[in-house]
C-alpha positions in Angstrom: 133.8 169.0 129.3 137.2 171.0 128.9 137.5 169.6 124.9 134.0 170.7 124.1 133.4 173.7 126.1 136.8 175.0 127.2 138.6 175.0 130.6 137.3 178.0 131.6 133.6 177.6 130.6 133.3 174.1 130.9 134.1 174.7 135.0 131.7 177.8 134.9 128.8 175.3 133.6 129.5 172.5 135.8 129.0 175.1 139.1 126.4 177.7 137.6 124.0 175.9 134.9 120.7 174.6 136.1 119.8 171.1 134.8 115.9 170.5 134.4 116.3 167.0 133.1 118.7 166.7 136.4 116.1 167.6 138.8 117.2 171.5 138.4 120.7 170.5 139.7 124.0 172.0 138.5 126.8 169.2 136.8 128.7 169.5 140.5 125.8 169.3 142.7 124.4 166.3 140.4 127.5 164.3 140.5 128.1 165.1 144.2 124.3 163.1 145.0 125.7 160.2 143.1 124.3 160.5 139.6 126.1 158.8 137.0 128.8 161.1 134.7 127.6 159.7 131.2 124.1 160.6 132.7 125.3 164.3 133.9 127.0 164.8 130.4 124.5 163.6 128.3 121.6 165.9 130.1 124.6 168.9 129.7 125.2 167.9 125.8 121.2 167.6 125.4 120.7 171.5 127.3 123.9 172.9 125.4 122.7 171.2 122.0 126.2 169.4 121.6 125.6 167.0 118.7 126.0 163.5 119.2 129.3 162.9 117.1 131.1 165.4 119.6 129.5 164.0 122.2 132.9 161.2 122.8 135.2 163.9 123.1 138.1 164.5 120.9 140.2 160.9 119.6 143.6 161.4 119.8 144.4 158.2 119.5 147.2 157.1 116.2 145.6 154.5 114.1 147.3 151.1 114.1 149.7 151.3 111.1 149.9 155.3 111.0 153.1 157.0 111.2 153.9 156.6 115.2 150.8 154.3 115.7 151.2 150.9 116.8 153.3 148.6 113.9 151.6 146.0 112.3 154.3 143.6 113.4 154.5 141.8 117.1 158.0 142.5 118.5 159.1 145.4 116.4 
């Protein structure tokens, strides 16, 4: 929630936004009965209209073979 929404707002929704496809449950109150997080984040990215290719988060991962990615070569 933090990469998409922000620290700040992304803990403002998860206490104060109403989910209808939750059964009118906020994100905390949700996840608190036991529902399952990709569920809770994809009814959140469905209400907030978060498109599906930012829907994995940010990648910060380094491509194998990038400058300070993993070398092609096995020990070194």
């Amino acid at each position: 929630m933090d990469d998409e929404f922000g620290a700040a707002y992304a803990g403002s929704l998860a206490r104060d936004h109403v989910l209808g496809a939750l059964g009118n449950r906020t994100v905390v109150q949700a996840l608190a009965d036991g529902e399952a997080p990709r569920a809770v984040w994809e009814a959140l990215c469905t209400d907030m209209d978060v498109p599906p290719e930012r829907r994995l988060g940010r990648d910060t991962r380094v491509a194998r073979g990038a400058q300070g990615g993993q070398g092609g070569r096995l020990g070194g």
